[in-house]
N, C-alpha and C positions, 0 to 999 in steps of 0.2 A: 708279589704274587699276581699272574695275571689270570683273568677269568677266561675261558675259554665258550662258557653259554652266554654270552651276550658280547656283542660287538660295538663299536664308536665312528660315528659319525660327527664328523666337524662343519656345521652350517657356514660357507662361505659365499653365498651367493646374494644377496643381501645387495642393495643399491650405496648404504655407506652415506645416506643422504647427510645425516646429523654431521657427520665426520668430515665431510667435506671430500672426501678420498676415499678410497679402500681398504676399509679396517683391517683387514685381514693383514696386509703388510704394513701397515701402520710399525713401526718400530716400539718395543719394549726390552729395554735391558739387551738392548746390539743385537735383537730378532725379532723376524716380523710375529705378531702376537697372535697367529694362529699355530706358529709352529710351538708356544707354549701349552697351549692348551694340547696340540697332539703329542707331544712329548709325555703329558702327563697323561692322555687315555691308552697312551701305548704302555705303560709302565703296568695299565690295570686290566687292560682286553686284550686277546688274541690277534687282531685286525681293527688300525683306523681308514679311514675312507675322508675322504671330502666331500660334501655334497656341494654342487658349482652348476652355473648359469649356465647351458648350452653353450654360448659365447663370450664366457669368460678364460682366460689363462690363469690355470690354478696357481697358487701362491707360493707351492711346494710342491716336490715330484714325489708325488704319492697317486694312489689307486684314486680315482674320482665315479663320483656316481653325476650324473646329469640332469639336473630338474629340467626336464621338459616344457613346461607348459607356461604359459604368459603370468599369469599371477604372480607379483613379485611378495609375499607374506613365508613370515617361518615356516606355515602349515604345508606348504609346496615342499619345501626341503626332506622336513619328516615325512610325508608321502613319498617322496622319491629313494629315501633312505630305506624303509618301509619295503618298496617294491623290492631293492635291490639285497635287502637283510638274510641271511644264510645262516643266524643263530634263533634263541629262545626269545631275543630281546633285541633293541639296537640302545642302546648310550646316545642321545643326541644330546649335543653339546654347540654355543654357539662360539664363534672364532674370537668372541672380545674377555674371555674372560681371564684375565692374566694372569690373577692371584689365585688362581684352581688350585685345591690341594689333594696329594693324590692319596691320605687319610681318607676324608669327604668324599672322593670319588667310589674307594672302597666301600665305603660304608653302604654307601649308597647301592654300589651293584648288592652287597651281601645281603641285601633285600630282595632282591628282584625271585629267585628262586626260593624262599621263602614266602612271598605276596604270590604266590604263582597264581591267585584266583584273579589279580588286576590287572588291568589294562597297563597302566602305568604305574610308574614310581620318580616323584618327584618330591621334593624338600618342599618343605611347608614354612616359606621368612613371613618376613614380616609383611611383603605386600601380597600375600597368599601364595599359589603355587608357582614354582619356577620351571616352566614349560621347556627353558631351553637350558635346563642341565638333567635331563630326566632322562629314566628306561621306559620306551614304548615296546607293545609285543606286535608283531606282525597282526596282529587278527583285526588291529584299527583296521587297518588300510580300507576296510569296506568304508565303513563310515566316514574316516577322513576325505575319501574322493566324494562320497557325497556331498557333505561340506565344501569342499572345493567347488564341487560343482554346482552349485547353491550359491555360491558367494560367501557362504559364513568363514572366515578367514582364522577368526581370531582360536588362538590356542586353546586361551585361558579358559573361552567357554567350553571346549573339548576339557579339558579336565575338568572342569565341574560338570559335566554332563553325563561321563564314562564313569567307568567303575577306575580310582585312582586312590592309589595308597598316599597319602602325604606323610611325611617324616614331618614329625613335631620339630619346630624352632628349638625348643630346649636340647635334645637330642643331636639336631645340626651344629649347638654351640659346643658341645663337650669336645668336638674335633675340630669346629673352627670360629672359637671365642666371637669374631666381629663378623663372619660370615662374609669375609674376604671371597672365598671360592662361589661365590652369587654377584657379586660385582661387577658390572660391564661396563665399559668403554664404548658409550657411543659419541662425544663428543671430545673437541679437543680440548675444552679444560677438565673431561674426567681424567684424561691422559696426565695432565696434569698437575690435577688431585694425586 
């Protein structure tokens, strides 16, 4: 079932420092590991997108959105995601997350018009919110360029700042037991994990 009010954005612009390389093509299971993740937001939304570095070559021949502006942080991506959104929501999703399940994902959106009064909707693990498997509504975007423009970079403080639904851990486990679909890949022995 795919939703058609909220759309997917897949963060690829990212420097890959920890990785040594460029996650995004990094190889998982004979494909590079973003085309995992967008195989599964396409299964759930309307429309995936990339969000990519001005000067980067995306990693897949897909639609791309452009982050403009020097500041290399996630918050860049979702502002650019943000500008470029034509639904209720955008699904921002980052490109390392391999074991996504597209259970979790649903779940996940079938909140998003239900919470209609939040800013966001992100899963609540264990190390608190997960900023980069979440639904933002377009009406950040004021605040996020302010931050931006501040220097306040970090996500996590924008969801604890905003008005943000968190899905109980208990709730994220009934669809996925070890919360596999929150697991990223920044290094080469997560890969190897």
């Amino acid at each position: 079932m795919k939703l058609d009010h909220v759309e997917g954005a897949v963060l690829v612009g990212g420097t890959s420092s920890r990785m040594g390389r460029d996650k995004a093509r990094v190889e998982w299971n004979g494909s590079p590991l973003v085309k995992r993740v967008v195989d599964v937001l396409a299964s759930c939304v309307s429309r995936v997108r990339l969000v990519t570095r001005r000067d980067a070559e995306p990693p897949l021949d897909l639609p791309c959105i452009e982050d403009i502006r020097s500041e290399r942080a996630p918050i860049v991506g979702v502002q650019a995601a943000l500008s470029a959104c034509e639904t209720s929501a955008v699904l921002i999703a980052a490109c390392d997350l391999p074991e996504i399940n597209p259970r979790f994902v649903l779940a996940l959106l079938a909140l998003v018009p239900v919470q209609g009064g939040f800013d966001i909707v992100a899963p609540l693990g264990p190390n608190g919110h997960e900023p980069l498997l979440a639904a933002y509504r377009p009406r950040l975007l004021p605040e996020i360029e302010r931050r931006i423009e501040a220097g306040e970079l970090s996500l996590q403080s924008l969801l604890r700042e905003v008005n943000t639904f968190g899905i109980p851990e208990a709730v994220l486990r009934e669809l996925d037991p070890e919360l596999r679909s929150l697991r990223n890949v920044n290094r080469p022995e997560d890969l190897e994990a």
